[in-house]
C-alpha positions in Angstrom: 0.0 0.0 0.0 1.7 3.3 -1.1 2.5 5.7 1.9 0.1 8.7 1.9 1.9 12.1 0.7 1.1 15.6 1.5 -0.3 17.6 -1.4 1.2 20.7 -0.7 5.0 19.9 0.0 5.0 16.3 -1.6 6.4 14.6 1.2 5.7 11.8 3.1 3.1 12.5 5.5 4.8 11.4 8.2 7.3 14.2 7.5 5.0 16.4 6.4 6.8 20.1 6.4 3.0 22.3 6.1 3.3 23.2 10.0 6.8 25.4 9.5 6.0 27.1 6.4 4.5 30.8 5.9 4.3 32.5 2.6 6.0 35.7 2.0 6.9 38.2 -0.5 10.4 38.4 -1.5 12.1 41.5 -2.2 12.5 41.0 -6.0 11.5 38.3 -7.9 12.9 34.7 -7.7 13.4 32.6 -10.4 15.1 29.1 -9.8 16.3 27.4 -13.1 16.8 23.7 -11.5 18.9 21.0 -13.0 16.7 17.8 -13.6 18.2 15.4 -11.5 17.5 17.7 -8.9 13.8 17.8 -9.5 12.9 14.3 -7.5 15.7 14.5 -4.5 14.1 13.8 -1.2 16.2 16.8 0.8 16.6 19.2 -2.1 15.8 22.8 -1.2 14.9 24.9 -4.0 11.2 23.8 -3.3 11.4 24.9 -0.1 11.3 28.4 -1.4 8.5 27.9 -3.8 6.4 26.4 -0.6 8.0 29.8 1.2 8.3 32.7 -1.6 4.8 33.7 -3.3 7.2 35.6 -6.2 9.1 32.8 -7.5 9.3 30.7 -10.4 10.5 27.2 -10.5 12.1 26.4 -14.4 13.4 22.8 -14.7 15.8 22.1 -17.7 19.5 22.3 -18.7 19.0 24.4 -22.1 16.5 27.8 -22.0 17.0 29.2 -25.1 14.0 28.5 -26.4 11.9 28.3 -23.5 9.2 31.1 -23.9 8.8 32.0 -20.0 12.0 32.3 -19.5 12.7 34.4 -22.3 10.1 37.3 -21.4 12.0 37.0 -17.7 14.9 38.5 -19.4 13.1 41.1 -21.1 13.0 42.3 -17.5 16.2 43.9 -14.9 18.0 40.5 -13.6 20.7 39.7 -11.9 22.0 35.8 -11.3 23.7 34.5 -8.5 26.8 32.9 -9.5 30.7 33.3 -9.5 31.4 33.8 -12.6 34.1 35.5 -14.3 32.6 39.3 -14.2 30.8 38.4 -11.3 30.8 41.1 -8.0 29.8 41.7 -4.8 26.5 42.3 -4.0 27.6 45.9 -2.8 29.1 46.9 -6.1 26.1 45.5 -7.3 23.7 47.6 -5.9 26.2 51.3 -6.4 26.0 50.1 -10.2 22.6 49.4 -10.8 20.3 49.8 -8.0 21.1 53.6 -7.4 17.9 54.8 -9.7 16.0 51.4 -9.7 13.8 49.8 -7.9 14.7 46.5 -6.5 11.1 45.2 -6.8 11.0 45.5 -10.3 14.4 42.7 -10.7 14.5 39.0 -11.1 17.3 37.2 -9.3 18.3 34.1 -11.3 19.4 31.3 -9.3 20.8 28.2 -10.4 20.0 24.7 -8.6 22.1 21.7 -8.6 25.5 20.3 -7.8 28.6 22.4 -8.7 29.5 20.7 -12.1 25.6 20.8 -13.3 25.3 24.4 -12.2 28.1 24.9 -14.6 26.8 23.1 -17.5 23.5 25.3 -17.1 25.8 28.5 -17.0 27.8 27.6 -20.5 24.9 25.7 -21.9 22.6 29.2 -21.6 24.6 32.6 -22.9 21.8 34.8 -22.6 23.1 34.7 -18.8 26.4 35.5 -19.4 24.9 39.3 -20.4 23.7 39.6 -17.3 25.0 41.3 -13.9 26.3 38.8 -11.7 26.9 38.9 -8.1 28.6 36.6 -5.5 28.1 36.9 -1.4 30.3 37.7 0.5 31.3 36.3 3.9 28.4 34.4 5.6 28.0 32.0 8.5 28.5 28.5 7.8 26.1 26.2 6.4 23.5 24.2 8.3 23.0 21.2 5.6 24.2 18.9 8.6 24.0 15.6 6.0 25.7 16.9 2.9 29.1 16.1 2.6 30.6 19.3 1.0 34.3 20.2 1.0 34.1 23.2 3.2 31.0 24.9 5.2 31.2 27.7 3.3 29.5 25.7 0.5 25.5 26.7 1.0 22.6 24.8 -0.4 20.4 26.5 -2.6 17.6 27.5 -0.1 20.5 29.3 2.3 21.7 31.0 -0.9 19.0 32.9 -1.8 18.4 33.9 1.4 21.3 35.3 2.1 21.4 36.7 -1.5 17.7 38.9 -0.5 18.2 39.7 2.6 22.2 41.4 1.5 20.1 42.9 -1.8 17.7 44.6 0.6 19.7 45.5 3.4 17.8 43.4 5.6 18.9 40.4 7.7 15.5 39.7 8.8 13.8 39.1 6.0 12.6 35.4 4.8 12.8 33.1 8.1 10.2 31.1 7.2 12.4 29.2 4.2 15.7 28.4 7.1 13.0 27.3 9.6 11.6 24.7 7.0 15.0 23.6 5.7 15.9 23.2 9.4 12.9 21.4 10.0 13.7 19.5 7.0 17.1 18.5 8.2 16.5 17.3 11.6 13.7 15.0 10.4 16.2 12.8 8.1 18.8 12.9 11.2 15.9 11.2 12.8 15.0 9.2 10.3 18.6 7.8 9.9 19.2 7.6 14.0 22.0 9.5 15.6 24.4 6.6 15.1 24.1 6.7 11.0 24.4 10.0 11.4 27.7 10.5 13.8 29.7 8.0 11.7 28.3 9.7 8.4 28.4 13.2 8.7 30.5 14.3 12.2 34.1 12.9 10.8 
C-alpha cells in the first residue's frame, strides 16, 4: 500500500513540512532554473522556497533558449547568482545598478544543482552570461548537517538565496520562514537515519 503524501510539500506525510512554512513576498523576484536530477531528490531545497516565496518561479531544464517563460523574464532587470568570471559583490552590485531602480522591479536568477551541473547550465545558456552577476560575501556557515561538502562555506540553494535577499535589501530579517523549513527538513532525516548513522556519516 503506497505511503500517503502531502499535497502541498509532496512529502511523506509522516514528515510532512506544512506546520513550519509561511508564505511571504520576496524582495525581487525569484526565479530558480533547477537542473533535472535535482527535481525528484528527497532533501533538495529549492522547493522549499517555492512552498515559502509567493514571487518565485521554478524552471526545470539544462538548455532555456527557447523556452518562452524564461525568455520574457529576461526582457526584464535581472541579476543571477553565480561566481562567474565578471561576477561582483552584492555591494558593487547595488552602487552600479540599484542607485535609480527599484529592487522590486528585478529577477534574481538562481541556479539549482551540484557544482559541475550548475556549470553546465551556466555555458549551456549565454543569454546569462549578459547579465549582472553577483557573488556573497562572507556568511555564517552552512547548516545542511548531512551533505558532505568540501568546506562549510558551501551553502545549499535555499541558504543561498536567502542570504542573496536579505544582503540585496539591506535586511537580515527578512525570509525566516524558508531556514526554519530547511531546518525542519534537516532534523527530520537525522531522525529518520538515527543519531548513530548519522555521527559516523556526517560528524568525521
Amino acid at each position: 500500500m503506497p505511503r500517503k503524501v502531502c499535497i502541498r510539500c509532496q512529502r511523506p506525510a509522516s514528515v510532512c513540512l506544512c506546520k513550519y512554512i509561511t508564505r511571504s513576498q520576496a524582495p525581487m523576484n525569484l526565479v530558480i532554473l533547477q537542473h533535472p536530477s535535482e527535481q525528484k531528490k528527497a532533501i533538495g531545497t529549492a522547493k522549499i522556497l517555492d512552498l515559502c516565496i509567493d514571487n518565485s518561479i521554478h524552471i526545470v531544464g539544462e538548455c532555456f533558449s527557447n523556452h518562452q517563460e524564461f525568455e520574457q523574464i529576461l526582457q526584464q532587470p535581472c541579476v543571477v547568482l553565480f561566481p562567474s568570471d565578471d561576477a561582483v559583490s552584492v555591494n558593487t552590485f547595488q552602487l552600479n545598478y540599484l542607485q535609480d531602480s527599484d529592487l522590486q522591479s528585478w529577477n534574481l536568477i538562481v541556479i539549482d544543482g551540484t557544482w559541475r551541473k550548475a556549470k553546465k547550465i551556466w555555458y549551456l545558456n549565454p543569454q546569462l552570461h549578459s547579465l549582472p552577476s553577483i557573488v556573497l560575501s562572507q556568511c555564517e556557515p552552512s547548516t545542511y548537517r548531512i551533505r558532505k561538502v568540501p568546506n562549510h562555506a558551501y551553502l545549499s540553494t535555499v541558504e543561498a538565496v536567502v542570504v542573496a535577499l536579505r544582503e540585496l535589501a539591506n535586511d537580515q530579517t527578512l525570509l525566516e520562514s524558508p531556514l526554519t523549513v530547511f531546518n525542519a527538513m534537516i532534523d527530520q532525516q537525522i531522525q529518520i537515519m538515527g543519531d548513530e548513522t548519522y555521527q559516523n556519516n556526517y560528524q568525521k
